[in-house]
ROMITOR-11117 format. One record per residue: residue number from 1; residue in one letter; x, z, y of N, C-alpha, C in turn. Coordinates in steps of 0.001 Angstrom, whole numbers, plus 500000, padded with zeros to 6 digits. Layout:
REM residues N
   nr  rest    n.c1    n.c3    n.c2   ca.c1   ca.c3   ca.c2    c.c1    c.c3    c.c2
  NUM     A       X       Z       Y       X       Z       Y       X       Z       Y
...
This chain:
REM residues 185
   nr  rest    n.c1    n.c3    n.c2   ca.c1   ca.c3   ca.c2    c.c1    c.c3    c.c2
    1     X  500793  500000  498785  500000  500000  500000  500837  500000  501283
    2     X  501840  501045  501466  502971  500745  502512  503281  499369  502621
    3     X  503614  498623  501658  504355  497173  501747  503321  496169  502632
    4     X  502064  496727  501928  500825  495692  502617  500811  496091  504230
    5     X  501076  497002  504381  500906  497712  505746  502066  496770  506432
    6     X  503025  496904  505875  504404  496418  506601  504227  494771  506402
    7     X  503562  493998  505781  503094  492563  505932  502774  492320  507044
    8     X  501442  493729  507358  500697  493220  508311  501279  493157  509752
    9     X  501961  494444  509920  502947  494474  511300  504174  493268  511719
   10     X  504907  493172  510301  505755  491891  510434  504776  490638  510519
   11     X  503723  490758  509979  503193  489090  510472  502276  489373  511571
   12     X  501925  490037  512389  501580  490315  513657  503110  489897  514507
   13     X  503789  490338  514098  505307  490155  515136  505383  489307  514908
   14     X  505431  488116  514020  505450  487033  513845  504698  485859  514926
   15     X  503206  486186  514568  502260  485832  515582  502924  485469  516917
   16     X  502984  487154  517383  503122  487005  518751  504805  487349  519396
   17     X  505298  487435  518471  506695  487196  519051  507350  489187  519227
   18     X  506212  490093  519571  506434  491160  519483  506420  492142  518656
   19     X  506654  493753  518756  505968  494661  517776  504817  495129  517849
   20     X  504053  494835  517225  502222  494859  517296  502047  496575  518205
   21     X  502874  497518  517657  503108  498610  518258  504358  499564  518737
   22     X  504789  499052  519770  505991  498787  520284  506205  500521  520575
   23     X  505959  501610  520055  505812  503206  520515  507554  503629  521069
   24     X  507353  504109  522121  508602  504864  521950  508708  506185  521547
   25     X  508207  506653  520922  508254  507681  520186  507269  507404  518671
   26     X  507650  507993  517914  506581  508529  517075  505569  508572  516821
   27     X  504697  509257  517826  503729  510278  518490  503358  509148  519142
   28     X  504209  508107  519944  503632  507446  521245  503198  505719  520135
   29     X  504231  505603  518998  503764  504907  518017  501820  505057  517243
   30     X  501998  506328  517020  500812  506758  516284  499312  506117  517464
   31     X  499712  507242  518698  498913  506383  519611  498547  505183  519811
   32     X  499436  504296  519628  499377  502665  519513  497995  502263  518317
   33     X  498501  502807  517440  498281  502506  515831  496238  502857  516095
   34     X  496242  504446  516604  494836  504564  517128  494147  503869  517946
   35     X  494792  503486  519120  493981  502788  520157  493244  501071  519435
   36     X  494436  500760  518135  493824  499894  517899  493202  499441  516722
   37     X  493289  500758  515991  492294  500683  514726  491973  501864  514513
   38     X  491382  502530  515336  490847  503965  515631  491185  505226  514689
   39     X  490728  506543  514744  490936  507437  514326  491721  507332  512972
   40     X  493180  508065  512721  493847  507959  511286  493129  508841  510384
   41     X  493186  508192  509232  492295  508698  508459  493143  510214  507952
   42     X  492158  511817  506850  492860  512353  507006  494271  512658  506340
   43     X  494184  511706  505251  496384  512203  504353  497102  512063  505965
   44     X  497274  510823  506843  498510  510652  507760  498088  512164  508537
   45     X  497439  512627  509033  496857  513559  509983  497164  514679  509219
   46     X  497202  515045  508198  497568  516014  507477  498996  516081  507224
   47     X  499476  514757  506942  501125  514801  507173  501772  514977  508315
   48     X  501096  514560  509500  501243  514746  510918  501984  516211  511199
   49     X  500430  517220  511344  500260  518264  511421  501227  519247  510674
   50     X  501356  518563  509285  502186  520258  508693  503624  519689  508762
   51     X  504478  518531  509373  505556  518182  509820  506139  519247  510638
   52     X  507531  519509  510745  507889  520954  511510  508424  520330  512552
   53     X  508855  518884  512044  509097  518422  513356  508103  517858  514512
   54     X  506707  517992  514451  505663  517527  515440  505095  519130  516090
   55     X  505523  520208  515192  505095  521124  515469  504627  521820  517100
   56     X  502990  521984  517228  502451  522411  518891  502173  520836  519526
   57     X  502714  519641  519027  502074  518712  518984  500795  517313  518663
   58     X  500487  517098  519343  499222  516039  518885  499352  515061  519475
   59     X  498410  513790  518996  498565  512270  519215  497171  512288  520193
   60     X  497727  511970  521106  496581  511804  522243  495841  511147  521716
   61     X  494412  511234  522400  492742  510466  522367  492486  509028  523122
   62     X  492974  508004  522923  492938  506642  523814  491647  507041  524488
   63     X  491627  506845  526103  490664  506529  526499  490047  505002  526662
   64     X  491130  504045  525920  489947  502817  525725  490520  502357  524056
   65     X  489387  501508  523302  490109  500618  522152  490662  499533  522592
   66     X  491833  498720  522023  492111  497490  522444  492094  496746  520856
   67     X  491261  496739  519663  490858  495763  518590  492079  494753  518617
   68     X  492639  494547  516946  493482  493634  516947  492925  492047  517895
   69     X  490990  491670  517904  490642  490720  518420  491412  490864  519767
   70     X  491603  491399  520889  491912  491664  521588  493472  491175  522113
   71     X  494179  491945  520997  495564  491914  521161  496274  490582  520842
   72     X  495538  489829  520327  495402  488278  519812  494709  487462  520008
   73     X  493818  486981  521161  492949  486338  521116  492627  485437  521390
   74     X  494190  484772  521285  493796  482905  520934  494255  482499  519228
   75     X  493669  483289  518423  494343  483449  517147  493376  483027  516261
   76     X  493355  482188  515261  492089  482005  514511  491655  483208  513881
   77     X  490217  482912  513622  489550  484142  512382  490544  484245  511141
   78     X  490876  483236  510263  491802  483412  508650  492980  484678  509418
   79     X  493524  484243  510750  494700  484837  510874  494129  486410  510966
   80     X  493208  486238  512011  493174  488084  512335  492161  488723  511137
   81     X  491511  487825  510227  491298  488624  509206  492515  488773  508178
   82     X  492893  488252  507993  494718  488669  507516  495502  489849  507741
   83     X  495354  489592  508954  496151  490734  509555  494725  491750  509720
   84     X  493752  492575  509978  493111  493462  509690  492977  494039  508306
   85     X  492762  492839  506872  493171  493099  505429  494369  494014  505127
   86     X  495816  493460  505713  496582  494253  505690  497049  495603  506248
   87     X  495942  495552  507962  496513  496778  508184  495209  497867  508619
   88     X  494673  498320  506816  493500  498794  506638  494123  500259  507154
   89     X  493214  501488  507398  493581  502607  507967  494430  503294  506290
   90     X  493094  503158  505534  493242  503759  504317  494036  503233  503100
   91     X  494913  503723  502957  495569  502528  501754  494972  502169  500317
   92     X  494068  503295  499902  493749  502918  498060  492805  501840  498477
   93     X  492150  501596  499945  491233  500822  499736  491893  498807  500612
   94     X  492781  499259  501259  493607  498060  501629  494031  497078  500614
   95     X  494039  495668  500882  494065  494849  499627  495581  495029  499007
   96     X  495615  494280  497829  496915  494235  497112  497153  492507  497371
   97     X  498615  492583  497173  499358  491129  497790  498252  490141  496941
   98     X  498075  490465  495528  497025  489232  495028  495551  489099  495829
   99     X  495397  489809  496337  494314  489572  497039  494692  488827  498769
  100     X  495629  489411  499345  495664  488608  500257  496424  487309  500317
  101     X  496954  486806  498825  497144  485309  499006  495955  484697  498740
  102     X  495150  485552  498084  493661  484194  498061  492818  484378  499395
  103     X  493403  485191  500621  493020  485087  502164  492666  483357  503009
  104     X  492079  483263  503226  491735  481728  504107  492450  481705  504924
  105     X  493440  482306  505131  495158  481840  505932  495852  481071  505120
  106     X  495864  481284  503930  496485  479943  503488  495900  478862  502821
  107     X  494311  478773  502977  493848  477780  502466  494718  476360  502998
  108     X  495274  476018  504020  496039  475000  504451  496921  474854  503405
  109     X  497742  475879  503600  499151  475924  503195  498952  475775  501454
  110     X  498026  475865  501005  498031  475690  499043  497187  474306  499113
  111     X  496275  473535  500346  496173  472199  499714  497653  471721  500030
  112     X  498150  472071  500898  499476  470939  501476  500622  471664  500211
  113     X  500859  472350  499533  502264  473327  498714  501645  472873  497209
  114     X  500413  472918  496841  500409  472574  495190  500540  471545  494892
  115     X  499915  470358  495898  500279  469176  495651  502272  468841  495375
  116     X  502621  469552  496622  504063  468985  496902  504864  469865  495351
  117     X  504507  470795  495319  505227  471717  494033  505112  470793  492797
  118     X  504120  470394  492539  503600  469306  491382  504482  468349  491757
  119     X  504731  467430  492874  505688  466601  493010  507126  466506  492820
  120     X  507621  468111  493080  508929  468274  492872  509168  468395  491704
  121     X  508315  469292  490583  508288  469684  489662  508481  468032  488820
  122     X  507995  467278  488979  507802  466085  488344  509262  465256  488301
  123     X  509496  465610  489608  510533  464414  489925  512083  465432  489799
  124     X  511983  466514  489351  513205  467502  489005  512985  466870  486697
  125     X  512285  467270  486580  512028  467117  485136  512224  465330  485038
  126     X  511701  464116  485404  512489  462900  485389  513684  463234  485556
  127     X  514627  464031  486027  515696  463192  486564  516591  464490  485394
  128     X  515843  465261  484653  516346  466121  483409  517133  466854  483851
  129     X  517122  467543  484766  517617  468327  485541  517618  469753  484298
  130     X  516984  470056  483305  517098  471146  482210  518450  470409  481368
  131     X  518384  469641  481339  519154  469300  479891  520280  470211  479212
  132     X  520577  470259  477976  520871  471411  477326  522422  470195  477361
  133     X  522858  471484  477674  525020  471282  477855  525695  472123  477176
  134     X  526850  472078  476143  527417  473139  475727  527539  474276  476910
  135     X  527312  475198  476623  527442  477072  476878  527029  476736  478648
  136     X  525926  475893  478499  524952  476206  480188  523633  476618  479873
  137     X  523194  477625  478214  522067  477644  477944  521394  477078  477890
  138     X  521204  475531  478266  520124  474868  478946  519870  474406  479851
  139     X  520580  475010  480956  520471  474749  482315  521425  474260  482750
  140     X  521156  472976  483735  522362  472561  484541  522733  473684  485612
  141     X  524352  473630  485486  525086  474710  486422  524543  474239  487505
  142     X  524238  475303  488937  524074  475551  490277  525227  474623  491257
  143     X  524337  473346  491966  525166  472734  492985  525956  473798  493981
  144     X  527135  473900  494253  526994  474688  495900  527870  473632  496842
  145     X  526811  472803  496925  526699  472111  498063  526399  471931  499206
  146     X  525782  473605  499796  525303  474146  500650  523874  473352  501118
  147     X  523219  472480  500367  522140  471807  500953  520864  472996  500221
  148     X  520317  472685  500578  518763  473784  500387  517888  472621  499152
  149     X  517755  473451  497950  516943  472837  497224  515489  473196  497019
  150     X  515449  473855  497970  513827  474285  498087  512704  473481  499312
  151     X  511666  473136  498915  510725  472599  499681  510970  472794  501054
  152     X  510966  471851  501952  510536  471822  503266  509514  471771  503970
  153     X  509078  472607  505093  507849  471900  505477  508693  471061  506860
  154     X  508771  469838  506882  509057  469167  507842  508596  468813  508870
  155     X  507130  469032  508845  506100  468879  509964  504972  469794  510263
  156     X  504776  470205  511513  503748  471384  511675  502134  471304  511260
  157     X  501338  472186  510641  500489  471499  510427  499408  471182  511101
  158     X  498747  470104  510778  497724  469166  511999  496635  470351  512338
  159     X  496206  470939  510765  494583  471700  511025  494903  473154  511778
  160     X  496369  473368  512332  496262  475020  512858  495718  474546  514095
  161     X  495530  475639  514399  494611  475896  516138  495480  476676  516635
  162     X  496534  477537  515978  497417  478508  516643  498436  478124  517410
  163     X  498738  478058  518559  500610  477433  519697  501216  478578  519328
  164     X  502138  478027  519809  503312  478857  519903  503301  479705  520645
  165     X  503746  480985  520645  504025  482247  521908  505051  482821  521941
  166     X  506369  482508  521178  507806  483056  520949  507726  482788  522492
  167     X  508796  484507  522402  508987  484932  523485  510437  483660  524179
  168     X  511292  483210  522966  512339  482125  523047  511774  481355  524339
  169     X  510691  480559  524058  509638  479896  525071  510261  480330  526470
  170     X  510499  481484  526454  509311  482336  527814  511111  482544  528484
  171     X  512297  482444  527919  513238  483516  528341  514019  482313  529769
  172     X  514485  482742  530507  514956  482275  531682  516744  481920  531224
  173     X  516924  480822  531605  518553  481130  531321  519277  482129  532329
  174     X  520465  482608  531881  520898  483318  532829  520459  484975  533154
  175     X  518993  484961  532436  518136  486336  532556  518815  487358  531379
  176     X  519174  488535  531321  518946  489524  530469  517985  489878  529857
  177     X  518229  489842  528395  516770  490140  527715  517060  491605  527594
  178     X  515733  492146  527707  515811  494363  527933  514980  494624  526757
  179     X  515576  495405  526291  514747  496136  524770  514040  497404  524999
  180     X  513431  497665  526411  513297  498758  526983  511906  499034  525840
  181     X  511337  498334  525112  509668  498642  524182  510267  498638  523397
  182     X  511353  499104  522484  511858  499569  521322  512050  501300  521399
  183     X  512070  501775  520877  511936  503288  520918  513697  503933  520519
  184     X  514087  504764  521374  515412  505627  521942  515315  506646  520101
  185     X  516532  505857  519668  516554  506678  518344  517812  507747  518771
């Protein structure tokens, strides 16, 4: 359930180029985490509390919600139901990775990948790429030819609705980039 959690934050940063909850603290993290998928349920709040290091402390009350819709909202539905799947409050009830690859975020990406996998697969087996060699088990030894033998996607795809928002885009030459929304370890 952690891992699914951590999908969801890395592919939110992904999204938008940032950390979905950029806290500088802890405490100022947790806040984040509430304002936008409300009250933690009670195991984290219970781990909170009997921590010795939060001790006489509490996670402030947002006086507004800001909804992942919100924090994303030139983002398709597949995406931000994706990312809400993964970053359920409660974990026994948050999906497991088999469930969020059959998510309608990648309905694109498995018509355009099974076809092409079937293709490679085809045209690796013509060209007998297994063939059995004294003491290679079976397998032809590993090129290191430094070229990438794994699928490309070479072109972006036509049916997203999503642009780009990397911050790369956005940076000025000559400007200092400031990490001041990363949190003082």
């Amino acid at each position: 359930p952690v891992d699914i959690w951590a999908i969801g934050c890395v592919f939110a940063e992904l999204l938008n180029g940032q950390a979905l909850w950029p806290g500088r603290s802890d405490v100022d993290q947790l806040y984040l985490i509430r304002k936008t998928l409300g009250d933690l349920t009670p195991r984290p709040m219970q781990i909170f509390k009997s921590n010795q290091f939060f001790q006489g402390m509490s996670i402030p009350d947002p006086n507004t919600l800001e909804p992942l819709e919100a924090k994303f909202p030139n983002r398709n539905t597949a995406s931000l139901e994706f990312m809400r799947d993964s970053l359920v409050l409660e974990p026994t009830i948050r999906q497991t990775c088999e469930e969020l690859l059959d998510s309608a975020y990648f309905d694109n990406f498995r018509e355009w990948f099974e076809p092409e996998l079937a293709r490679l697969i085809a045209n690796r087996e013509s060209k007998d790429m297994f063939k059995d060699k004294k003491g290679s088990k079976g397998r032809k030894p590993r090129q290191r030819d430094g070229k990438s033998h794994l699928p490309q996607i070479t072109t972006p795809n036509p049916n997203s609705t999503e642009t780009s928002q990397s911050p790369c885009n956005e940076v000025e030459k000559g400007k200092n980039n400031t990490f001041d929304h990363l949190p003082s370890i």
